[in-house]
C-alpha positions in Angstrom: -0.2 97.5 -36.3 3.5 96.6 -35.2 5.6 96.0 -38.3 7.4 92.6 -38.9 9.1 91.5 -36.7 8.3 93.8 -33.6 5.1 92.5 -32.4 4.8 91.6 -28.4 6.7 88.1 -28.3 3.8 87.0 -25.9 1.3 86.8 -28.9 3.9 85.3 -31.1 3.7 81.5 -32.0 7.3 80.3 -32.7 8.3 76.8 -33.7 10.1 75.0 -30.8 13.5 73.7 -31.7 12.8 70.3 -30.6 9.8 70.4 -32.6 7.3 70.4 -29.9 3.6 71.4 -30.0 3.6 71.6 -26.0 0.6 69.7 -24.7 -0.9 70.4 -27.8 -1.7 73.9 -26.8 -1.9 74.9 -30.8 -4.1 73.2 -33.0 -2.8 69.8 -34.1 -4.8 67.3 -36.3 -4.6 64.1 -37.6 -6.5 62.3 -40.6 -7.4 59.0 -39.8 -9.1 57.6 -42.9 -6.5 55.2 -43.3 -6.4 54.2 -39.8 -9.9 54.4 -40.1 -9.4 51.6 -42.9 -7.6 49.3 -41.2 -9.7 49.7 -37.6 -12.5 48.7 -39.3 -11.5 46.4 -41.3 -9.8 44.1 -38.3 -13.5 44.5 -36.6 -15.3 43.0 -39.6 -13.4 40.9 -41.4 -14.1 37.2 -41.2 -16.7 38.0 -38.6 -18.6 34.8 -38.0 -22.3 35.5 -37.6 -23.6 32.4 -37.7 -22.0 28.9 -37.5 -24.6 25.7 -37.7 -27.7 27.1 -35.6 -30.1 25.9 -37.6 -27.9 24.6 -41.0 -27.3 28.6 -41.2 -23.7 29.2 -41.7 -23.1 33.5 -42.1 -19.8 35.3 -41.9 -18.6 38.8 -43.2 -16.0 38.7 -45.4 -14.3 41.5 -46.0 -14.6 45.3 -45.7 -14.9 46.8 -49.1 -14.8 50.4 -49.3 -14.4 53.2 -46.8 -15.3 56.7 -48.1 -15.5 60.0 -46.8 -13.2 61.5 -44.5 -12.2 61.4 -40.4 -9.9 63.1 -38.5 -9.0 64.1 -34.9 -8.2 67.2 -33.8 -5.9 68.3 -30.1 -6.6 71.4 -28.3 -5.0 72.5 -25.7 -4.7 68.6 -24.9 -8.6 68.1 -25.9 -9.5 65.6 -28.4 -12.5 66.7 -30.7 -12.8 63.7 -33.6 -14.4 64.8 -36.7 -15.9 61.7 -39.4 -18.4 61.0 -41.9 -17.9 57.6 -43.4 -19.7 55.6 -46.0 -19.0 51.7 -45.0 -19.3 48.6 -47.7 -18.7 45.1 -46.4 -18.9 42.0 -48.0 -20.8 38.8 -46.5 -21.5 35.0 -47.3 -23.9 32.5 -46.4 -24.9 28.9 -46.6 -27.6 26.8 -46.4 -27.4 23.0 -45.0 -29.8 20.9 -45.1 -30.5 18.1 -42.0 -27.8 15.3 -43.5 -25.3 18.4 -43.9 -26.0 18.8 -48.0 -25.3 22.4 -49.1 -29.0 23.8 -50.6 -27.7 27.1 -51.5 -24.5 29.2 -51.4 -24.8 32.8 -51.7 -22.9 36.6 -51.1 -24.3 39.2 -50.4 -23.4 43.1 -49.3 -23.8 45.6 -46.5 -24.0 49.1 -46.9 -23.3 51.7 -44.2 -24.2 54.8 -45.5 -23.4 56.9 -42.8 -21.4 57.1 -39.8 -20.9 60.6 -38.1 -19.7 62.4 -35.0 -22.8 64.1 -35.1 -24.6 60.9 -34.3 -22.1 59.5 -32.3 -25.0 58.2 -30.2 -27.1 56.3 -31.8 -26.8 53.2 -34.3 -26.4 53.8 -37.6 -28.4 52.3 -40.8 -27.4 49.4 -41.8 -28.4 48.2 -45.6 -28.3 44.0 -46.0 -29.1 42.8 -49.5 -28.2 39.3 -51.4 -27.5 38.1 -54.7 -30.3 35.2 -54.4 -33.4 36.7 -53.8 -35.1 32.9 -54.2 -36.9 31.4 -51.0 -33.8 30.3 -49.4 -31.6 33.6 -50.4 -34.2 35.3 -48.4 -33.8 33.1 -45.3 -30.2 33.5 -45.8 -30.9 37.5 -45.7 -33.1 37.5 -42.7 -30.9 35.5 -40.6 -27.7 37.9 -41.8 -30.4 41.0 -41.1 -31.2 39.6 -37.4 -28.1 38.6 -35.9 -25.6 39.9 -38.4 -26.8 43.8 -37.6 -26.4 43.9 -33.7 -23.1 42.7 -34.2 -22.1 44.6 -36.8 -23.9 47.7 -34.7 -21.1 46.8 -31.8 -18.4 47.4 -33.9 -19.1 50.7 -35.6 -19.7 51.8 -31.5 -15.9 49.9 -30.9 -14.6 52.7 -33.7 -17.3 55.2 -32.2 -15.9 54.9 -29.5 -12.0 54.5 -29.8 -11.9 57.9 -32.2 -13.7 60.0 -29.4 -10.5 58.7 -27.2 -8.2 59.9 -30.0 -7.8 57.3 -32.5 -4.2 57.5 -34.0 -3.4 60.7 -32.1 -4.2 59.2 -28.5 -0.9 57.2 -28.4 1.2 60.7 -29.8 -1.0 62.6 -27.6 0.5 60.9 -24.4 4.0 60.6 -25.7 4.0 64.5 -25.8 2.8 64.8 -22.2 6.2 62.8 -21.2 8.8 65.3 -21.1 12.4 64.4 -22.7 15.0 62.8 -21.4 17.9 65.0 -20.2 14.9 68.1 -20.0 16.7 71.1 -18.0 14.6 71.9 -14.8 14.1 75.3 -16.3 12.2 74.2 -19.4 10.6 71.4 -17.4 9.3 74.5 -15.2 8.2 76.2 -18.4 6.3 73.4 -19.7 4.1 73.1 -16.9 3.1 76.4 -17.2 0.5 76.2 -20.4 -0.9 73.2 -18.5 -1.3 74.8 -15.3 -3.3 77.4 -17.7 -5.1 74.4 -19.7 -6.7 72.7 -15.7 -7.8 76.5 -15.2 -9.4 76.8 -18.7 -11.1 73.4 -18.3 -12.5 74.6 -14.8 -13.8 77.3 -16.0 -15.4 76.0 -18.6 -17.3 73.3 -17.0 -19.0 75.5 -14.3 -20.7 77.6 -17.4 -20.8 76.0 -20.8 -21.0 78.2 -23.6 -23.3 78.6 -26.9 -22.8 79.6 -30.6 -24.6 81.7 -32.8 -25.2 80.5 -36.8 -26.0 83.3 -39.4 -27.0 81.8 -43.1 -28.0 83.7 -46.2 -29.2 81.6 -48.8 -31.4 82.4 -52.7 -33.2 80.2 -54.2 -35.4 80.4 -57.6 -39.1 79.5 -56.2 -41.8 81.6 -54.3 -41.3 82.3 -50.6 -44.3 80.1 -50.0 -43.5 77.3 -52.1 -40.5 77.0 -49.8 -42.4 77.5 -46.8 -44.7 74.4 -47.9 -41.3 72.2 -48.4 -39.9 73.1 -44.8 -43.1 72.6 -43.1 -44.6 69.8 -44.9 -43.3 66.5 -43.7 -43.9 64.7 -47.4 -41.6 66.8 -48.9 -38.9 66.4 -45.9 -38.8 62.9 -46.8 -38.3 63.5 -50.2 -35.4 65.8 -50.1 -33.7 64.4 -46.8 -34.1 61.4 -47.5 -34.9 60.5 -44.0 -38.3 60.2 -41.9 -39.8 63.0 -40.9 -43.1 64.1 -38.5 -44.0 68.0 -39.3 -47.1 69.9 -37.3 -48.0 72.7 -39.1 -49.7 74.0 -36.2 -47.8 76.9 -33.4 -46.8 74.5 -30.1 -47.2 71.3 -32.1 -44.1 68.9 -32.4 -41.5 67.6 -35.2 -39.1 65.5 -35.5 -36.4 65.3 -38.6 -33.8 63.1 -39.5 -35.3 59.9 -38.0 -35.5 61.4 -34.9 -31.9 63.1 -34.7 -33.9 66.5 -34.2 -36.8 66.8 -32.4 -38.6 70.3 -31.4 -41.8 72.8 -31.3 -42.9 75.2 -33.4 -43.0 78.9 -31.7 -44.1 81.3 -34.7 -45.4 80.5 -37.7 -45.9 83.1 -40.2 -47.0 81.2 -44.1 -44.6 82.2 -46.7 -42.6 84.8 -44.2 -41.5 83.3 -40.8 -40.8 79.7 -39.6 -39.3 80.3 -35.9 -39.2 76.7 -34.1 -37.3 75.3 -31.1 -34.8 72.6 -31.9 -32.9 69.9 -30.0 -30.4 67.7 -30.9 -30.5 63.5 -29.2 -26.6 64.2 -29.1 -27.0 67.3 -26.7 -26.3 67.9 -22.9 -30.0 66.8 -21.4 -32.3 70.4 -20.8 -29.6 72.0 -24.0 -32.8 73.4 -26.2 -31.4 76.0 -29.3 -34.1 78.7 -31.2 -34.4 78.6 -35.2 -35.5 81.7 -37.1 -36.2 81.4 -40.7 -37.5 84.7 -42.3 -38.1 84.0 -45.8 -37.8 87.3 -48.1 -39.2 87.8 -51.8 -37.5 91.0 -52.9 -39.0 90.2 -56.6 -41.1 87.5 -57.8 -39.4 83.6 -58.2 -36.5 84.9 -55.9 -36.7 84.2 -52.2 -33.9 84.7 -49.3 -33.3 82.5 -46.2 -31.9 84.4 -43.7 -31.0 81.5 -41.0 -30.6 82.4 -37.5 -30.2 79.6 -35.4 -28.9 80.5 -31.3 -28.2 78.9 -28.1 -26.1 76.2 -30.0 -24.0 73.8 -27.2 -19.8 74.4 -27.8 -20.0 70.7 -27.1 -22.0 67.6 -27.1 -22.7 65.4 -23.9 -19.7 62.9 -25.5 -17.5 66.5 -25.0 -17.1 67.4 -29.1 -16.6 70.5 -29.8 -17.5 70.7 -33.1 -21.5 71.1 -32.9 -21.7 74.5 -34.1 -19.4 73.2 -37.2 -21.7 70.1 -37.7 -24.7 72.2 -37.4 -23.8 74.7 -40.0 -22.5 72.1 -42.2 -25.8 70.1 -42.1 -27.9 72.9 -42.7 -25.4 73.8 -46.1 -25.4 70.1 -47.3 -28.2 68.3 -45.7 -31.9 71.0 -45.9 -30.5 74.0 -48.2 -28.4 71.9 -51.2 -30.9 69.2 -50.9 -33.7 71.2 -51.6 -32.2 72.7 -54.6 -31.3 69.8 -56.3 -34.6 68.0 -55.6 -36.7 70.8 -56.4 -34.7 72.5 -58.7 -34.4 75.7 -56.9 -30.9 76.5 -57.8 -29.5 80.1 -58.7 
């Protein structure tokens, strides 16, 4: 190992002194909850929903509360967005009757409990509920339910849509690709280089895609078969997932987890020792099919080991994010393994 300060100078990443990540060759990212914040909140607020068809009168009021976290990431002058946001909003409504008398004034809330790169595709939940829950409340609701969602639907895919362009760090992204005023020729020459490299990279890339591997060791306190009844028995998928769920327990029969984010077929089956399954993500490049492997260990009685093996996992989805492999891992951590424990009580 070369000591400090003597290593090759071509594997050394120095500071510019300008400042400059060039083309964002390094890793740059940006947090965007706060721009997250205020995005949204421009979409939303004071959205009219419905004014006067049929004495209804709807609007959104305000966006509440954004939680979670979102962020963008550059490299090598590719934008790879990371979020998972939990969205409140605030709404109103009124009821008229024919001679224009108010019947009933009433707020009510939205809940968005989760917005995510990983389902970047498809709508997400949306949670209506009002304060009057009398007779005309609940036409109040319905209305807001069937014309308030689709619009609020469009602008969570406006936001979808402007972070996988770069959010915040599009605008700094394309300030850095103009080269300074007064710029010798020399270091405009040297610039070039790394993007000369980055076209070469990107070719080479898109003629052969490549895959990830995911490796996961995990205990819990239970039998190995109790726990290969909860990840084969759709029931209990519901109940720690939280989500809807469609499990054969047969070899080549179907599932689909998540309400329908995963879909595959079961390959082996072995009770209490082996679940190995094909899965698919909707987000995935179309014909992109990974393999799970789940061999469930019970080295002594109440104590069984996951090991997860989970291959052929895309570097990117079909909206070019590279961070499925992270996604993946993550969801298995937080999403199957730590629900399970805390609905079952499986902990160690």
């Amino acid at each position: 190992m070369a000591k400090l300060g003597e290593g090759d100078s071509r594997w050394i990443v120095e500071d510019r002194p300008d400042g400059t990540n060039v083309h964002n060759w390094h890793w740059a990212e940006t947090d965007c909850m706060e721009w997250s914040r205020n995005l949204l909140s421009k979409l939303v607020s004071d959205l009219v929903i419905l004014n006067g068809e049929g004495n209804l009168f709807i609007k959104i009021k305000k966006l509440e509360k954004v939680d979670g976290e979102a962020y963008v990431n550059i490299r090598k002058g590719k934008i790879i967005p990371g979020y998972e946001l939990h969205v409140s909003l605030s709404w109103e409504g009124e009821v008229k009757d024919s001679d224009g008398k108010s019947l009933l004034k009433a707020d009510g809330s939205v809940e968005i409990p989760y917005i995510s790169d990983e389902n970047a595709d498809e709508d997400p939940e949306i949670r209506v509920s009002i304060k009057d829950e009398g007779p005309i409340g609940k036409r109040l609701k319905e209305a807001m339910v069937a014309k308030g969602k689709p619009m609020i639907e469009e602008k969570v895919r406006v936001y979808v849509q402007t972070m996988a362009k770069g959010g915040p760090a599009k605008d700094e992204l394309e300030a850095k690709k103009i080269a300074p005023k007064g710029q010798s020729a020399e270091a405009k020459k040297a610039a070039t280089i790394p993007a000369a490299v980055e076209k070469k990279d990107v070719k080479k890339k898109e003629s052969r895609k490549g895959f990830k591997t995911i490796n996961l060791t995990e205990k819990f306190s239970c039998r190995a078969k109790d726990m290969f009844e909860i990840l084969m028995d759709e029931n209990r998928w519901k109940g720690f997932s939280q989500s809807n769920a469609r499990i054969s327990k047969e070899v080549g029969g179907e599932f689909s987890i998540f309400d329908g984010s995963v879909t595959g077929t079961n390959v082996e089956l072995q009770e209490g020792k082996l679940i190995v399954q094909k899965w698919r993500f909707g987000s995935w490049p179309d014909g992109v099919v990974s393999t799970v492997r789940l061999d469930l260990e019970e080295p002594e009685p109440g104590l069984t080991v996951i090991k997860l093996l989970h291959t052929d996992i895309p570097e990117e989805d079909r909206y070019g994010n590279a961070t499925v492999a992270e996604n993946t891992e993550r969801g298995w951590r937080e999403l199957i393994f730590h629900k399970i424990r805390a609905v079952f009580g499986f902990g160690i």
